[in-house]
LUMLUM-138523 format. One record per atom (N, C-alpha, C): x, y, z; residue in one letter. Coordinates in steps of 0.2 Angstrom, whole numbers, padded with zeros to 4 digits, always signed. Atoms other than C-alpha are relative to their C-alpha. Layout:
% residues N
XYZa/...
This chain:
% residues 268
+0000+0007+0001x/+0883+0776+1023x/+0002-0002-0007x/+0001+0002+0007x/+0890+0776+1006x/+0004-0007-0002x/-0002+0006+0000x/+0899+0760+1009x/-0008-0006+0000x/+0007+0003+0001x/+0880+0754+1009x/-0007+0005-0004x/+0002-0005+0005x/+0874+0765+0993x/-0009-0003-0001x/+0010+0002+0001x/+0854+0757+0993x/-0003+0001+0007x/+0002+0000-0006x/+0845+0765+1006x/-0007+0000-0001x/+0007+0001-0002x/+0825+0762+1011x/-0002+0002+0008x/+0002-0002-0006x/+0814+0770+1022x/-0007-0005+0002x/+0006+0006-0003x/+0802+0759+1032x/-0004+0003+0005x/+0003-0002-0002x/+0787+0763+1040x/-0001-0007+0007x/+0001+0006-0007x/+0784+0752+1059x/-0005+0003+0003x/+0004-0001-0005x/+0772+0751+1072x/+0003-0007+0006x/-0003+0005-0005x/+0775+0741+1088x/-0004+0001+0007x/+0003+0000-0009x/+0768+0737+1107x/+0006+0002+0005x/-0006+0001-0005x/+0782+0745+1118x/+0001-0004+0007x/+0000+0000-0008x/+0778+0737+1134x/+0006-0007+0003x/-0005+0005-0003x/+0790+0721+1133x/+0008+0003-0003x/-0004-0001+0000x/+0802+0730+1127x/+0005+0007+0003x/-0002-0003-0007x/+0818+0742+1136x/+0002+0006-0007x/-0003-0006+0005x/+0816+0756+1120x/+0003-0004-0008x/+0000+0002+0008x/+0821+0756+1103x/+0007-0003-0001x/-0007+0003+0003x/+0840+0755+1104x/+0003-0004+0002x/-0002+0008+0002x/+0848+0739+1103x/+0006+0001+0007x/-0004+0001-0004x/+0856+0735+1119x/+0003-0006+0003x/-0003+0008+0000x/+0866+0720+1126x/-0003-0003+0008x/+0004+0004-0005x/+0856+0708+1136x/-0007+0001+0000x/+0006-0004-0001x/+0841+0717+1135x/-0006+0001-0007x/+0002+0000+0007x/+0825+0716+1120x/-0002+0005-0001x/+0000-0009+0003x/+0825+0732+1110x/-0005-0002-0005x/+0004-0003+0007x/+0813+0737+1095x/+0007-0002-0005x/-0004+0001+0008x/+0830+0739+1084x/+0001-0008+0002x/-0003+0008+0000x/+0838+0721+1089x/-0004-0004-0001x/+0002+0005+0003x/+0823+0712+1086x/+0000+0001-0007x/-0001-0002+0004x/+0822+0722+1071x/+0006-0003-0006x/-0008+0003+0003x/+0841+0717+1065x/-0002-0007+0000x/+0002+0005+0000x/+0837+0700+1069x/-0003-0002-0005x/+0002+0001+0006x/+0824+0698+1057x/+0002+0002-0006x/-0002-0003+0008x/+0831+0707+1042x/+0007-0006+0000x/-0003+0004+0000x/+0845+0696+1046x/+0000-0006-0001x/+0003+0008+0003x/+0835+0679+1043x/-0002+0001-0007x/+0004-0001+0007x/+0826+0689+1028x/+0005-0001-0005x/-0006-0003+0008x/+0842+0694+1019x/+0006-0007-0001x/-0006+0003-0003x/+0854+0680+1026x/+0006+0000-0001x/-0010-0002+0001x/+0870+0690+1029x/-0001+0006+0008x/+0002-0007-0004x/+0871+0705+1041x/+0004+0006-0001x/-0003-0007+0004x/+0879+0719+1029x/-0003+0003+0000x/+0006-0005+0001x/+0867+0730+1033x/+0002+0006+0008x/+0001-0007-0005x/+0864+0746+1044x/-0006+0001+0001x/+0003-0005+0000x/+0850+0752+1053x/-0002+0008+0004x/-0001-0005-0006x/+0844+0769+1060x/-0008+0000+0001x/+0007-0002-0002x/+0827+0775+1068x/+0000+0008-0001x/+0003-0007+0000x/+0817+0791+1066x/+0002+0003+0007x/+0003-0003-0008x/+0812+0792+1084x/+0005-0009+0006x/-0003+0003-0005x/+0823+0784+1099x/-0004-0002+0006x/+0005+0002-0005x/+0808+0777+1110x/+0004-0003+0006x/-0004+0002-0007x/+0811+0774+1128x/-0003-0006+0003x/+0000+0007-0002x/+0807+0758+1138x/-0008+0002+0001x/+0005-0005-0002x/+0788+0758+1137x/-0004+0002-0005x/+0004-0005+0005x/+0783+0768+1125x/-0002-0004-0009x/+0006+0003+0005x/+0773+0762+1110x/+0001+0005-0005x/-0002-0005+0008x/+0773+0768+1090x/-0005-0004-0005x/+0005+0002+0004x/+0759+0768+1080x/+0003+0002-0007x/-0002-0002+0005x/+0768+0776+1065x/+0008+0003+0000x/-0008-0004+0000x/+0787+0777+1067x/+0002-0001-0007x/-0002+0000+0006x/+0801+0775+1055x/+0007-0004-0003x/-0007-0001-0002x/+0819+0768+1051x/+0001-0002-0008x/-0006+0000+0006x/+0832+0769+1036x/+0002-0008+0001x/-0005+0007+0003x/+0840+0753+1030x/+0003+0001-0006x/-0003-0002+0008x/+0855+0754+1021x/+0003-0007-0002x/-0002+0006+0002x/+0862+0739+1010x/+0006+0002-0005x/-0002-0002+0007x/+0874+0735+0997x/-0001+0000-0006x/+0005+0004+0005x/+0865+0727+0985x/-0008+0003+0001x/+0007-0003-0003x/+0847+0734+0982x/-0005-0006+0002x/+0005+0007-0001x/+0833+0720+0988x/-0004-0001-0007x/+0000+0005+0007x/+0830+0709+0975x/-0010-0001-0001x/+0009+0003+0000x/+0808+0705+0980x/-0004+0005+0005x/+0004-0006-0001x/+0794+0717+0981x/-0004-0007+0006x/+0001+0004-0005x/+0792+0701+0995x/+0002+0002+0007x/-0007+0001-0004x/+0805+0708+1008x/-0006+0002+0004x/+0004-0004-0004x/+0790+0718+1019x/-0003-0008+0004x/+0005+0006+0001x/+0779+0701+1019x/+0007-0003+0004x/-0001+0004-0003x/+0792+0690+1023x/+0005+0002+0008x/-0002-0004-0006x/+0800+0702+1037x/-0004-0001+0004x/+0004+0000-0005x/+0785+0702+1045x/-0002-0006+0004x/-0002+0006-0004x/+0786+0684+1047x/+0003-0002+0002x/-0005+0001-0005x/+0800+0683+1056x/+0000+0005+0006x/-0001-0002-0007x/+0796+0697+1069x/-0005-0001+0005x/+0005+0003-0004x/+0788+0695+1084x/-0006+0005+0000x/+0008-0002-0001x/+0768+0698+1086x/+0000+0007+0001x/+0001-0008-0004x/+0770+0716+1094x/+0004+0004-0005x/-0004-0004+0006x/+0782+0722+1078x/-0004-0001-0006x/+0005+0001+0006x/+0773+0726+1063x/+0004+0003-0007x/-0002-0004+0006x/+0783+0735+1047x/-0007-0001-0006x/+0006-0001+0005x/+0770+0744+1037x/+0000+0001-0008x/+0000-0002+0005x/+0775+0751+1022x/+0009+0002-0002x/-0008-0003+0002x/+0794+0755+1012x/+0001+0002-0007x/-0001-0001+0008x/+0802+0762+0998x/+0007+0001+0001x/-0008-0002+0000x/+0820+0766+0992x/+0001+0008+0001x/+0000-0008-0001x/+0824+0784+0995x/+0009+0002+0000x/-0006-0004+0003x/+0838+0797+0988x/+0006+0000+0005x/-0004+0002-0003x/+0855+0795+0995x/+0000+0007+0004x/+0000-0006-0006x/+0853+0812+1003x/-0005+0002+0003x/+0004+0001-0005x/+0838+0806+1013x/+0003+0001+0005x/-0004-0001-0005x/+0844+0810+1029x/-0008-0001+0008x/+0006+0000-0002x/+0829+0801+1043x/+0000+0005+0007x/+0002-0005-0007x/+0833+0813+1057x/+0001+0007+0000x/+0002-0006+0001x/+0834+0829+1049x/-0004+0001-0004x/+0003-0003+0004x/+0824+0829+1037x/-0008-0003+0004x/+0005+0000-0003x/+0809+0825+1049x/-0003+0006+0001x/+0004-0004-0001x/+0796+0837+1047x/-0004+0003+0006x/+0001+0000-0007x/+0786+0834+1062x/-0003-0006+0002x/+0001+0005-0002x/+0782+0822+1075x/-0008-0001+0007x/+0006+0002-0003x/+0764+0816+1084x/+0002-0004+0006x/+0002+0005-0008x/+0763+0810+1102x/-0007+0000+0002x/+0006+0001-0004x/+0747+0803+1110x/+0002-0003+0007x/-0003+0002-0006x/+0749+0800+1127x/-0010-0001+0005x/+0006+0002-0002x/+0732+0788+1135x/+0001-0001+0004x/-0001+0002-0008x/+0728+0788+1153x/-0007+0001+0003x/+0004+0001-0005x/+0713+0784+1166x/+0000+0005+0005x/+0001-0001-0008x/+0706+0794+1178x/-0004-0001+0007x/+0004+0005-0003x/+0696+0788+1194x/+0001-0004+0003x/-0001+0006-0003x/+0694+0772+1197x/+0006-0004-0003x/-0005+0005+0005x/+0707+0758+1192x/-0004-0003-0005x/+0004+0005+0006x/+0705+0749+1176x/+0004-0007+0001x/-0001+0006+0001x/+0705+0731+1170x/+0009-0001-0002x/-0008+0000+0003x/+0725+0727+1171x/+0002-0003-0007x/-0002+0003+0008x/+0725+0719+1152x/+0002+0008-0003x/+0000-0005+0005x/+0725+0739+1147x/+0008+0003+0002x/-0007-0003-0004x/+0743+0743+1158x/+0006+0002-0006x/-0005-0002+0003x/+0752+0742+1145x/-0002+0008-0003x/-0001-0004+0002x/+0745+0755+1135x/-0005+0004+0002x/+0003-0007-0004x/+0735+0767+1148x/+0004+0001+0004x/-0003-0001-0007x/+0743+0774+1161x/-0006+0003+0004x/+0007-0002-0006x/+0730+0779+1178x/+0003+0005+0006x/-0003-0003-0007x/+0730+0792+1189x/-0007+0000+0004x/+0006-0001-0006x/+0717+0792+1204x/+0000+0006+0002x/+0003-0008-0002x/+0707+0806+1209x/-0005+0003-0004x/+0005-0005+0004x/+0696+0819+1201x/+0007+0006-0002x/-0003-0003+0005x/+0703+0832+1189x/-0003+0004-0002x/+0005-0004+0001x/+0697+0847+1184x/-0001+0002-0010x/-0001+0001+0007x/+0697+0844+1164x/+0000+0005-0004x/+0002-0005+0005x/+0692+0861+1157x/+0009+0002+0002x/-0006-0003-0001x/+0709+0867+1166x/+0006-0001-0003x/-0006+0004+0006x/+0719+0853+1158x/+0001+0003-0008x/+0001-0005+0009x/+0713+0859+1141x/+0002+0005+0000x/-0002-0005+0000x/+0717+0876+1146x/+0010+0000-0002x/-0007+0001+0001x/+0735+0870+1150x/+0003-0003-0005x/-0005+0004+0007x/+0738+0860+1136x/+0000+0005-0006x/+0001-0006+0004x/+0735+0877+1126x/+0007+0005+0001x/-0004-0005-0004x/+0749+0885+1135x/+0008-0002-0004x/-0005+0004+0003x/+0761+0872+1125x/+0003+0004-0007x/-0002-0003+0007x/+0761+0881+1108x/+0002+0003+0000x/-0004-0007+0001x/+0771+0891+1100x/+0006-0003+0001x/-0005+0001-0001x/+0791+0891+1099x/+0001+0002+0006x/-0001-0002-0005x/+0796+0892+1115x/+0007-0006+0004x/-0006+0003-0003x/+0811+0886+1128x/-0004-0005+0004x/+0003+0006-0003x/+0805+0870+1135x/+0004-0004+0005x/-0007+0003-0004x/+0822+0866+1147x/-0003-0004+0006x/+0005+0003-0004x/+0808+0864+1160x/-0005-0006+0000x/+0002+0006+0001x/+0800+0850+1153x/+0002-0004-0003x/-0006+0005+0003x/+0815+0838+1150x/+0003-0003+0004x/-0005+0004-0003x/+0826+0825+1156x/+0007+0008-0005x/-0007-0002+0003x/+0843+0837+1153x/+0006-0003+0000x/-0006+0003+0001x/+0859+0830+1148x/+0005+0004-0002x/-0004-0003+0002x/+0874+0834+1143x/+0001+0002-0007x/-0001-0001+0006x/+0873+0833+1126x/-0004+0004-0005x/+0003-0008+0004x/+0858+0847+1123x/+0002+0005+0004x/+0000-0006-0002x/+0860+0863+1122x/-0004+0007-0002x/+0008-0005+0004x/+0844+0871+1113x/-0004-0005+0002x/+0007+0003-0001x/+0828+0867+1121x/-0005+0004-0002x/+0008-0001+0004x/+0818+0876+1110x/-0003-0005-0004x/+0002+0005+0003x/+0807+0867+1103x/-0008+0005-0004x/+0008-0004+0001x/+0789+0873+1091x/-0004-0008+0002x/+0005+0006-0003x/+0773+0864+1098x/-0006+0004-0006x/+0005-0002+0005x/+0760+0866+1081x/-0009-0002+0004x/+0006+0004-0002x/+0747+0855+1090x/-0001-0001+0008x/+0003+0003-0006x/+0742+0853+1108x/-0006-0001+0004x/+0006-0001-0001x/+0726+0846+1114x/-0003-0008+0006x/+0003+0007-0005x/+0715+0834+1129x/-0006+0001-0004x/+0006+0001+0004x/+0703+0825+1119x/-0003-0006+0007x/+0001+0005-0004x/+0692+0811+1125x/+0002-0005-0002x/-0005+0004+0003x/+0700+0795+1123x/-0005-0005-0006x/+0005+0002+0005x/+0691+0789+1106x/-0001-0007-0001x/+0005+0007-0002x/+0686+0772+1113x/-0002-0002+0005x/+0005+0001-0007x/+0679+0778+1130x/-0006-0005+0001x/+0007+0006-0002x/+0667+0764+1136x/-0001-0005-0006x/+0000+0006+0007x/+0672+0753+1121x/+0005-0010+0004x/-0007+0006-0003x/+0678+0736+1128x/+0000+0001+0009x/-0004-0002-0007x/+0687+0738+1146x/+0002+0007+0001x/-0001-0008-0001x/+0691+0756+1143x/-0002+0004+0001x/+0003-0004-0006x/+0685+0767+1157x/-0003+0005-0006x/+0004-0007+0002x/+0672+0781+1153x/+0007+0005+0001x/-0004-0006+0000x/+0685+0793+1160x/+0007+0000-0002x/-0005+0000+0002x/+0698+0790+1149x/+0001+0004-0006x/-0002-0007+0005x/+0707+0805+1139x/+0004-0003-0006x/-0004+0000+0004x/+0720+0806+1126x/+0004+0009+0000x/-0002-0007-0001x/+0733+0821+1128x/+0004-0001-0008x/-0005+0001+0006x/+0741+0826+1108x/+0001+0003-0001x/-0005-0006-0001x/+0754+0835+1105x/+0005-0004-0007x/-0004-0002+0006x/+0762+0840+1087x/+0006+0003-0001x/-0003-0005+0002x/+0777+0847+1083x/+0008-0002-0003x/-0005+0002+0004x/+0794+0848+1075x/+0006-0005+0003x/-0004+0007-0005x/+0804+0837+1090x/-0001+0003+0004x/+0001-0001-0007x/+0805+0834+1107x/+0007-0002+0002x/-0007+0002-0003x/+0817+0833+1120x/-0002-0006+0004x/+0000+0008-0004x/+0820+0817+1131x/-0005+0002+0005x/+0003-0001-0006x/+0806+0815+1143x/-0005+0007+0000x/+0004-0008+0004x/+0796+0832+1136x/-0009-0004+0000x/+0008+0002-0002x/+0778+0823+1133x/-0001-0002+0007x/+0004+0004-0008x/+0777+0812+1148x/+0003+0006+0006x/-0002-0006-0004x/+0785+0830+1159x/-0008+0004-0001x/+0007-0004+0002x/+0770+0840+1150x/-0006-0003+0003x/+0007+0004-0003x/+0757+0827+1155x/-0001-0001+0007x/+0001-0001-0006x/+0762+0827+1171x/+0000+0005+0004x/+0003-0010+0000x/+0760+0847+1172x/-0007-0002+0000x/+0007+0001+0001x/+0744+0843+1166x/-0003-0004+0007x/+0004+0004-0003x/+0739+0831+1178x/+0001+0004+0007x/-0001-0004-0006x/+0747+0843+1193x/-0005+0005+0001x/+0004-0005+0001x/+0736+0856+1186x/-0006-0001+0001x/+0008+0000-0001x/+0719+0847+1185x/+0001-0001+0008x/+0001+0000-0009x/+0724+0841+1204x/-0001+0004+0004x/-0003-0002-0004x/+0729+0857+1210x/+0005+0001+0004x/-0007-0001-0005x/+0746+0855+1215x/+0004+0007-0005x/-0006-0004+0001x/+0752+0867+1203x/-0006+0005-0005x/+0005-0005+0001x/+0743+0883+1195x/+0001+0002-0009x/-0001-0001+0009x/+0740+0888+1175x/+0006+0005+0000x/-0004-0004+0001x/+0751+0902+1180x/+0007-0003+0002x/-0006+0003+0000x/+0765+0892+1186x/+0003-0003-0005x/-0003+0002+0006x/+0765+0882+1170x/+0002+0005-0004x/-0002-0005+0005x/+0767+0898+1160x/+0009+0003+0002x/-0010-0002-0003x/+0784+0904+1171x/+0004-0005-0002x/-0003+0003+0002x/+0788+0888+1168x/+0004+0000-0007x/-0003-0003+0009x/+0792+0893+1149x/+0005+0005+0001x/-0005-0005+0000x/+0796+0908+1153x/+0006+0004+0003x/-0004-0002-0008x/+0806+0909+1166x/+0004-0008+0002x/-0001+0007+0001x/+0816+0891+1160x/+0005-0003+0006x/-0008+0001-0002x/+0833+0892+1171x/-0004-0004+0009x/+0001+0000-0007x/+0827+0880+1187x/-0001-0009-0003x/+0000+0006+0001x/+0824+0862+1188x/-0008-0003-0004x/+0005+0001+0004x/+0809+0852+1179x/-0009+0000+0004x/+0008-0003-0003x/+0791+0859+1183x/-0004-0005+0005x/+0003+0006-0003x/+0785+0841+1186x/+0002-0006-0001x/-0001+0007+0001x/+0788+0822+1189x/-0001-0002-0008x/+0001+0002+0006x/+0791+0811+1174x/-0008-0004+0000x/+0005+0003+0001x/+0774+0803+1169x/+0001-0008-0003x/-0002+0008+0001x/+0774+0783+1167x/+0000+0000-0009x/+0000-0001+0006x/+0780+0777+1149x/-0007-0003-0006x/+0006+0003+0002x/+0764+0766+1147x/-0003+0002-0004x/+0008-0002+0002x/+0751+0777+1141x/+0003+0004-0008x/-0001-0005+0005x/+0763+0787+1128x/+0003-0004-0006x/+0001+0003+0010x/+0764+0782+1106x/+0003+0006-0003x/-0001-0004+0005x/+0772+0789+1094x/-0005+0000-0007x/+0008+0002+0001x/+0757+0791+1085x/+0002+0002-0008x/-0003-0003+0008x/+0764+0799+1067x/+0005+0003-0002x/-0005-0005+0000x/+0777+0807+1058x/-0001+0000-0008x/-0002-0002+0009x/+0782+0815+1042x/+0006+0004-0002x/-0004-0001+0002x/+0795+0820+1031x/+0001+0005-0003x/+0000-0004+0006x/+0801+0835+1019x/-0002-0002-0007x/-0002+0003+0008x/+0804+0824+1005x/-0005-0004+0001x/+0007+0005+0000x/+0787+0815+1003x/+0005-0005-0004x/-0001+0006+0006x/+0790+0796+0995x/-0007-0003-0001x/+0006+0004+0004x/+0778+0787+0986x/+0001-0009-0001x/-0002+0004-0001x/+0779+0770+0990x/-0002-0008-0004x/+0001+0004+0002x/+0780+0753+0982x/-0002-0006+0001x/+0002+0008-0004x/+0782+0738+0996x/-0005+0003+0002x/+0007+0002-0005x/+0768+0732+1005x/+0000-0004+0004x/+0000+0005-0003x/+0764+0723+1018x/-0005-0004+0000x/
């Protein structure tokens, strides 16, 4: 982008569920396009570029993502955040930003990336929560699930828990973190007692990789699929995907972090 020499990284949060994903598509409202929209009223020009961290899918929710802005001119008022956030809609939130070294680069030099993925089991819940629970009915056997989400760490070929496309061709991925908690506002509000929290750390994901694992996980507690079948599934990669994709509802990109730490000046 050296034709736009002043580059900032922005930190965001957002409610996915009226949107069709982050990237800006025609006819359809995105994360980025609302995004571009308002920087576009903030700055009044559209000389700008931006890119994201994380490519979120139609759905999915971000409690701590991230996206580059680059300009030609550097912004002029330690106001730009404030007044951004007045022009996006309710569900977009821009947290924090700073200027960052022309050899910031926001999609390799991502360190590692947090997914939480909330979901009901039982009975149904109150539909105000749809957006950001997903539900499955039934009984579940919870110690097993925890078992299985243990089975995720480590470097490993994950080809079976992906949407595959033509354009990968390394499905390794490292998993530093994986865990079923309970979900940390069970019976607060509307949100069922039996409601989890599956979380899962690591240095990147492939398309459709959490919500594939969670619905491992959910096959597992059911008993449609066995702890051992998840483990061939790694190891024994070359075959179709282990399990259904899981609804986008319930999954956040929950945090991220960088190589090159910044120290930051805007605020919101």
């Amino acid at each position: 982008m050296q034709s736009r020499p002043h580059t900032y990284l922005f930190y965001i949060q957002y409610l996915g569920l009226r949107y069709s994903g982050w990237q800006r598509q025609k006819g359809v409202k995105t994360i980025q396009g609302s995004l571009e929209r308002g920087i576009r009223y903030v700055l009044g020009h559209e000389d700008f570029t931006i890119l994201g961290a994380s490519r979120t899918d139609a759905g999915v929710s971000c409690n701590r993502g991230a996206f580059e802005l680059f300009l030609k001119h550097p912004l002029e008022t330690n106001d730009f955040i404030y007044d951004l956030n007045m022009n996006l809609p309710a569900d977009i939130r821009v947290l924090e930003g700073d200027s960052v070294p022309l050899d910031f680069n926001i999609i390799q030099d991502v360190m590692w990336k947090e997914y939480h993925y909330h979901f009901a089991i039982g009975n149904k819940f109150h539909p105000f929560l749809a957006g950001t629970l997903s539900f499955f009915p039934g009984d579940y056997d919870l110690d097993l699930m925890r078992e299985g989400a243990k089975v995720f760490i480590g470097t490993q070929d994950f080809r079976r828990f992906c949407s595959i496309d033509k354009f990968t061709d390394n499905f390794v991925r490292t998993v530093f973190e994986s865990s079923l908690d309970i979900h940390p506002r069970a019976e607060q509000g509307d949100i069922p007692k039996n409601s989890l929290v599956f979380k899962i750390k690591g240095d990147g994901f492939l398309r459709y990789q959490v919500r594939i694992m969670i619905a491992a996980l959910v096959d597992l507690g059911s008993g449609k699929l066995s702890l051992e079948q998840i483990k061939e599934a790694i190891n024994e990669p070359d075959a179709k995907p282990v399990a259904m994709t899981a609804p986008s509802n319930g999954l956040v990109l929950w945090d991220l972090a960088f190589r090159k730490n910044q120290s930051f000046t805007l605020h919101s």
